[in-house]
N, C-alpha and C positions, 0 to 999 in steps of 0.2 A: 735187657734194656740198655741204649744208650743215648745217653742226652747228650746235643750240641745248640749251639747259639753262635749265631752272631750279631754284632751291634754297630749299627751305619750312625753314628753321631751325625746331626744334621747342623747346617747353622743358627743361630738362635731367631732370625726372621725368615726363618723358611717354610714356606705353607703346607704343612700335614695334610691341606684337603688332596695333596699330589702324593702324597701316598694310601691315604684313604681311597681314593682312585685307584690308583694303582691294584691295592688291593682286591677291592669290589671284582676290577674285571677279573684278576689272574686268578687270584686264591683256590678258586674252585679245582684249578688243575690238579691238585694233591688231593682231590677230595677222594682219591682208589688208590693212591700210590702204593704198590708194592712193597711188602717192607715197615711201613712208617704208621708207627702208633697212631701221635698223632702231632702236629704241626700248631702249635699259637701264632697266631702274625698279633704280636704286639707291638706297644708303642709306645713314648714317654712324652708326652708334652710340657713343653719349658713352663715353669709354672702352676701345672696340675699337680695337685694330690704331690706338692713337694718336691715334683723333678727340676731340676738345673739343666735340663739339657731338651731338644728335640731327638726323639730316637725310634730310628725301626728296627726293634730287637728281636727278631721271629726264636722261636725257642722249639726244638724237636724234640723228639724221646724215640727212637726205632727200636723194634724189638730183632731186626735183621742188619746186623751191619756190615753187609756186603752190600746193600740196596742202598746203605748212607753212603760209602766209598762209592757207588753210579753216582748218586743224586751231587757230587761233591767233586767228582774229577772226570768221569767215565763219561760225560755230554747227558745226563739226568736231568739238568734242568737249574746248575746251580750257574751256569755261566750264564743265566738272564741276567743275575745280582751282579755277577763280575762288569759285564758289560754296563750295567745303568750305572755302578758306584765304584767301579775297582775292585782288587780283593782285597773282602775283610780277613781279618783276624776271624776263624774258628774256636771258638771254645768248647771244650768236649769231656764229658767225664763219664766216668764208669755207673752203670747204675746199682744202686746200692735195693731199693724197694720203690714200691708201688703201690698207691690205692687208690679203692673209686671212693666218696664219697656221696652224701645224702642227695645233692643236686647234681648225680650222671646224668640223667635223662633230659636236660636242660642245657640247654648252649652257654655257655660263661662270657662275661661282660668283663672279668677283671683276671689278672693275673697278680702272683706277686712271687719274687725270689729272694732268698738270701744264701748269702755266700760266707760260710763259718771256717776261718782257720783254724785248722788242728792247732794248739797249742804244743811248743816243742816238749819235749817230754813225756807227753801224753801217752798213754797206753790206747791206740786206735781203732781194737775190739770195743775198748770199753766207750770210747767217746762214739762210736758209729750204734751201740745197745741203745744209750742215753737218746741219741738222734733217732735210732727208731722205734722206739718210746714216745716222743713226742710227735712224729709223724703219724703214727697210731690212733692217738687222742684229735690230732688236728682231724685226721680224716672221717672223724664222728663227728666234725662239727658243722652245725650247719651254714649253707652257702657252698660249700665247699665241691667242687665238680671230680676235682683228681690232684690226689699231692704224689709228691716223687722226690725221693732222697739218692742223689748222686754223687759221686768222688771223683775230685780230682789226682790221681797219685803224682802228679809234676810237682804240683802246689801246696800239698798236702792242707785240703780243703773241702767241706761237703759244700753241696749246694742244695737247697731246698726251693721245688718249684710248686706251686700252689693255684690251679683254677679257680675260682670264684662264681657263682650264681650274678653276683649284680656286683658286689664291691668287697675287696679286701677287707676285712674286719679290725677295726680300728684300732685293735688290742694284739692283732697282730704285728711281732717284729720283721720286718721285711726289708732288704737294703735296697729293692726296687720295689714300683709298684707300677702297674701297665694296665693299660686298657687294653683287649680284645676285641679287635679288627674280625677275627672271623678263625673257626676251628674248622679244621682237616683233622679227622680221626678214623680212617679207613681200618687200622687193625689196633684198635685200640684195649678192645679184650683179648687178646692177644696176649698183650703183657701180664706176664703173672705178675697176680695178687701176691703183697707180702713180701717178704724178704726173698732175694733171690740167689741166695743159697742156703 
């Protein structure tokens, strides 16, 4: 597995129903994609549920990453986004684990991430056991559609991505919290279960 993002900061009076649009028509296009677990088109609106910002953060997981390098350089389909907004910043991390959760069978309404720096020092076996530990337990909880523990080795940083049934769970820590516009998950069993090594 490897998970990427990117984040189009919009301005603070800029109308989300134009990418709610946007969305509604295209999203489907991913909906067989070659390659790709699966695709959130999330979103952050200024205001909601605590964000400071407008933002279209679509968030992938691929379990093939030669299909992410097409969809990304090779004319895939990522130079729609270059054209409507420029190029964003990618951000991409290694995948560490994977799980379905009690609500698979159900399309997800929320997203949430958080992004943990290793502490310098840290023994990185130990601190990625401890994370998948708790990714374990989250994935028994319910709400929950698919969590995913991934690394950044640039940053030295995990990141924790989190589906939701209706809403991020209020006792959850999360440094984002997003609505879901609409899931693409063509090979999403795909991704092994559990640690993936």
């Amino acid at each position: 597995m490897y998970a990427k993002q990117y984040e189009i900061t919009l301005p603070a009076d800029y109308d989300m129903g134009v990418i709610r649009t946007r969305v509604a028509r295209a999203a489907h296009i991913l909906d067989d994609r070659a390659g790709l677990g699966l695709k959130a088109y999330v979103i952050r609106e200024r205001g909601v549920d605590g964000s400071p910002v407008n933002q279209y953060a679509p968030l992938y997981l691929w379990h093939d990453t030669g299909r992410m390098s097409e969809f990304l350089v090779g004319g895939g389909g990522f130079q729609n986004i270059i054209a409507s907004f420029g190029r964003p910043p990618v951000h991409h991390w290694a995948g560490i684990a994977c799980e379905a959760g009690p609500a698979r069978a159900v399309t997800p309404k929320a997203a949430s991430r958080r992004l943990t720096p290793m502490p310098d020092g840290a023994d990185p076996a130990a601190v990625v056991d401890t994370a998948l530990g708790e990714l374990a337990a989250l994935a028994r909880t319910e709400g929950v559609h698919t969590a995913a523990l991934a690394f950044d080795p640039r940053h030295w940083q995990l990141m924790l991505f989190v589906l939701w049934e209706q809403a991020v769970a209020p006792d959850h820590h999360a440094t984002e919290r997003y609505e879901v516009l609409h899931l693409s998950s063509p090979h999403l069993d795909e991704i092994p279960r559990g640690r993936h090594w």
